[in-house]
C-alpha positions in Angstrom: -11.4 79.9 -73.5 -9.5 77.3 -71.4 -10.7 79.4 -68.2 -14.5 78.7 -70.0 -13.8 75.0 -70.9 -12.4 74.5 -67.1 -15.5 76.2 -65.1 -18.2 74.2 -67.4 -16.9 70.9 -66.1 -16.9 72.0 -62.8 -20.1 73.6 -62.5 -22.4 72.2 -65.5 -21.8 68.6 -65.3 -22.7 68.8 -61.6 -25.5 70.7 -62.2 -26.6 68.2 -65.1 -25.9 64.7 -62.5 -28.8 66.9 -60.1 -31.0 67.2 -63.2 -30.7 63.7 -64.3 -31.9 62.8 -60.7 -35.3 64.9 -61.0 -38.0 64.3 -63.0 -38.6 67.1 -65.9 -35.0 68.0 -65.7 -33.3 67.3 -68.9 -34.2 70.0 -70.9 -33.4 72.5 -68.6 -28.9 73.3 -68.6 -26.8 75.8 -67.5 -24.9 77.7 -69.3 -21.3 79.3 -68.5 -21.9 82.5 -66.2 -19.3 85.1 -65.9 -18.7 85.0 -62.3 -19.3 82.1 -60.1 -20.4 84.7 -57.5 -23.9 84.8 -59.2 -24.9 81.2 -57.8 -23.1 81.7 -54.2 -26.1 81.8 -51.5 -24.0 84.3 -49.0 -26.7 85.2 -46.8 -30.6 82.7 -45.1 -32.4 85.6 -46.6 -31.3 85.1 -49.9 -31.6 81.3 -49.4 -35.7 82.0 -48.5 -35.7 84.7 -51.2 -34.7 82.3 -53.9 -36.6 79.5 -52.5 -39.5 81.5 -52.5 -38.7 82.4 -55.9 -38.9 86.5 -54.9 -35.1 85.7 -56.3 -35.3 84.0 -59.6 -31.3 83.1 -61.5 -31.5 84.1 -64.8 -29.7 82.4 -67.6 -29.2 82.7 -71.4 -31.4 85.8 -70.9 -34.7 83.2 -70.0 -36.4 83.5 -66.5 -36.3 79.8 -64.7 -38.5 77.6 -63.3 -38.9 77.4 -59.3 -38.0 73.5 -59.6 -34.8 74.7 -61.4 -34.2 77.6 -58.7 -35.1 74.8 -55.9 -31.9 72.6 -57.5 -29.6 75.1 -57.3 -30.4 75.8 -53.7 -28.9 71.6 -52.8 -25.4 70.5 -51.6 -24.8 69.0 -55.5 -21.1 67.7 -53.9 -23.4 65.3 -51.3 -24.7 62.9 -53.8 -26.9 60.4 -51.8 -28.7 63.8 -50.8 -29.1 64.5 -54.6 -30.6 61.4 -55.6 -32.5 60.9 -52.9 -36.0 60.2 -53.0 -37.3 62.5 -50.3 -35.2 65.5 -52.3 -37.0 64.9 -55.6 -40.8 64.2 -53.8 -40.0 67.7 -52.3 -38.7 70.0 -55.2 -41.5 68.3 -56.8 -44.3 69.4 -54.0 -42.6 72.4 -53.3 -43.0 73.8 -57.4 -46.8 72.1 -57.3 -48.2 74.6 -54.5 -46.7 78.3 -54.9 -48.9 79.5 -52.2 -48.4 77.2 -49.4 -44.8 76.1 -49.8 -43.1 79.5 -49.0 -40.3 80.5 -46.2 -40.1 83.0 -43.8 -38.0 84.1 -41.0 -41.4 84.9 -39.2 -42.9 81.1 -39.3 -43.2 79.1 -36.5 -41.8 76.3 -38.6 -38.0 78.1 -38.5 -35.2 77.1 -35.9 -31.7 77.8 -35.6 -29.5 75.5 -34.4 -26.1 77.5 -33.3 -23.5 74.8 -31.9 -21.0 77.1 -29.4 -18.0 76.5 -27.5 -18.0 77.5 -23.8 -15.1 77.5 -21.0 -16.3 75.1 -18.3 -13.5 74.8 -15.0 -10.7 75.5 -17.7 -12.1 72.9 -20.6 -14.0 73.9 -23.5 -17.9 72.4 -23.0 -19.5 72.3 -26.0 -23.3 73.2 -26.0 -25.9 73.6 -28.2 -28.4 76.7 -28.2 -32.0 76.4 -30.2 -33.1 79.8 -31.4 -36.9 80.8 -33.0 -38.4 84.3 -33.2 -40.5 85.7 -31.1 -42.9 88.4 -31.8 -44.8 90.4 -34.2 -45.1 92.6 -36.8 -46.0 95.4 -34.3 -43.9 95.1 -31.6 -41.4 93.4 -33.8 -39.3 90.2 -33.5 -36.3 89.0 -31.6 -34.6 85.8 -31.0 -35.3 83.6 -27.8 -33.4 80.7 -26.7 -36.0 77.8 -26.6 -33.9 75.2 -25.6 -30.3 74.4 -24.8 -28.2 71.1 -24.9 -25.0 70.0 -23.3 -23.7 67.5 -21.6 -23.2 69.6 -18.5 -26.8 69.5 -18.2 -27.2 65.7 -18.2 -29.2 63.8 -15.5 -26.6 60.8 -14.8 -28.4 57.7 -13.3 -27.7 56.9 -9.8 -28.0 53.1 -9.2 -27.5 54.5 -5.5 -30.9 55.2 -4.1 -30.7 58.3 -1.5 -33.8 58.5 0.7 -34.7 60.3 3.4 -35.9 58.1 6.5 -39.6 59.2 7.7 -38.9 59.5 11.1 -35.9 61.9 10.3 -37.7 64.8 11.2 -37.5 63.6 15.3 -34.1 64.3 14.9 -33.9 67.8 13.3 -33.8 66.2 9.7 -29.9 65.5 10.1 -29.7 63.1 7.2 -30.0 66.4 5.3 -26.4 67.3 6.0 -24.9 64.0 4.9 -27.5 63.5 1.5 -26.0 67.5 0.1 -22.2 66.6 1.1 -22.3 63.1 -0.5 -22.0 64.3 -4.1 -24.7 62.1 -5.0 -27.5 62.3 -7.2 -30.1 63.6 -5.1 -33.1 63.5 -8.1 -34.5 60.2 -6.2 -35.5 63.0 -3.1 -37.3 65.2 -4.9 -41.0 65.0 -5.8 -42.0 62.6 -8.3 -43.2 64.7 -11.1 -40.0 66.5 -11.0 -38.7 67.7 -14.2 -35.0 68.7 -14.7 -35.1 72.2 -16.8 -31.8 72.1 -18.7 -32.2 75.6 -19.5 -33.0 77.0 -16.2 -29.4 75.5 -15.2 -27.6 77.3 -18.3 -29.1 80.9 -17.0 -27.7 80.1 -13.5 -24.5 78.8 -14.9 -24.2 82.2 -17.4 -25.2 84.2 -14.7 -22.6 83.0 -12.0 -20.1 83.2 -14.7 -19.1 79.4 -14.8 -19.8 79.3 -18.0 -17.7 81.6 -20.0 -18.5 82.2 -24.0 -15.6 81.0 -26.0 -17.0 81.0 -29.7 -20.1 79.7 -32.4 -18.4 76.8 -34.3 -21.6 76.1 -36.8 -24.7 77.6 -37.3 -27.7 75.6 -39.0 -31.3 76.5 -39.7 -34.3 73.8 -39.7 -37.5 74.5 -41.7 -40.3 72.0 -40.3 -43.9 71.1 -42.1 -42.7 72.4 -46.2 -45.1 70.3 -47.9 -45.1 67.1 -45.5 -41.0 67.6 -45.3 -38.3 68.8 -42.9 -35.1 69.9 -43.9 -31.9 71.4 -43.2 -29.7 74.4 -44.3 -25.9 74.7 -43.7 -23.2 77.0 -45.0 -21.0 75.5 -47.4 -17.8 77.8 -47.6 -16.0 76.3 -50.5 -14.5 77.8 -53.7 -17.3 76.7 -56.0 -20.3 77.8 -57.6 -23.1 75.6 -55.2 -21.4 77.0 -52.1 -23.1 79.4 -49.1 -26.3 78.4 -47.3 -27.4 75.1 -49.0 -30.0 72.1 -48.3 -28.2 69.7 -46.6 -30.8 67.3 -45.9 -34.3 66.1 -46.4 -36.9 64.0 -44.2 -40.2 63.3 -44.6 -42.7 64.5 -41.6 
């Protein structure tokens, strides 16, 4: 009984403080469940199966509504997040169109984010890898590195400007030797549409082996274009019912 009294004011008054913050939420409570497992989002797909409402929580033996499934799917211990007006405009869309407003690991509106630790000339570099599936439903699917962030992979700004004088080439282009062994930035010598490809340095930099894996730290998945909205899913490894992969935040397109 005291185990009962205990785990309602941690999990139901919470989930009441979301309700109160949505519009048609009131009549809708929670009642105790026997393990605190059974809210625990452990793994994305379950995330996109409940969102989707393929996964619907049952309680007091009555089915919910998506907009009820939707709240239970929010980071309830980030409360500008849950009274935020982008969060209740989007449950609220979301429930409107069942068709539309569905998730998939096969969209092109899905990215993962994995933030990773690398060994850079002894020091950890940290760097951040964008990941989105590629492929079909024939040939299948596999993840591909779209773009990759660090600052290893920085331009810096030269206030220096190298050139190389016209008439250079009469003497067998010597200034050459000097402009690679100054340790400038050389960007100002190349042509001027040049584009610096962050990613193309990471291959080399993998390949060559100055780059050396150390570890993932976080792993975070962005949903693009759900009914005009953008948002965010993070794991939330906590001891609590509203814990696993969660909405962490919401922005309007």
């Amino acid at each position: 009984m005291i185990n009962k009294i205990i785990l309602y004011i941690l999990f139901v008054i919470p989930i009441n403080c979301i309700a109160d913050s949505l519009p048609d939420f009131k009549d809708e409570t929670l009642s105790f469940f026997k393990t605190k497992f059974a809210l625990q989002t452990f793994q994305i797909n379950q995330f996109i199966d409940r969102f989707n409402f393929d996964e619907p929580i049952y309680y007091n033996k009555v089915p919910p509504s998506r907009k009820f499934n939707l709240t239970l799917l929010v980071n309830r211990k980030d409360t500008s997040l849950v009274n935020s007006k982008n969060l209740i405009e989007f449950i609220n869309k979301v429930s409107e169109d069942t068709i539309h407003n569905l998730l998939s690991f096969t969209n092109d509106n899905l990215i993962a984010i994995i933030n990773c630790d690398f060994i850079y000339r002894e020091k950890v570099m940290p760097v951040q890898l964008k990941l989105k599936l590629n492929g079909n439903d024939f040939d299948g699917y596999s993840w591909r590195i779209i773009d990759v962030s660090s600052k290893l992979f920085e331009v810096k700004k030269d206030n220096k400007r190298n050139y190389i004088n016209p008439m250079n080439n009469e003497i067998g282009f010597s200034e050459l030797s000097k402009l690679f062994n100054s340790g400038d930035d050389i960007a100002n010598v190349f042509k001027k549409d040049f584009l610096y490809d962050s990613m193309s340095s990471f291959r080399d930099y993998i390949k060559n082996k100055e780059l050396v894996f150390k570890q993932i730290k976080l792993t975070q998945y962005h949903f693009s274009n759900v009914a005009g909205y953008s948002f965010n899913v993070d794991y939330f490894m906590r001891m609590d019912m509203n814990a696993g992969w969660l909405i962490s935040d919401v922005s309007k397109d």
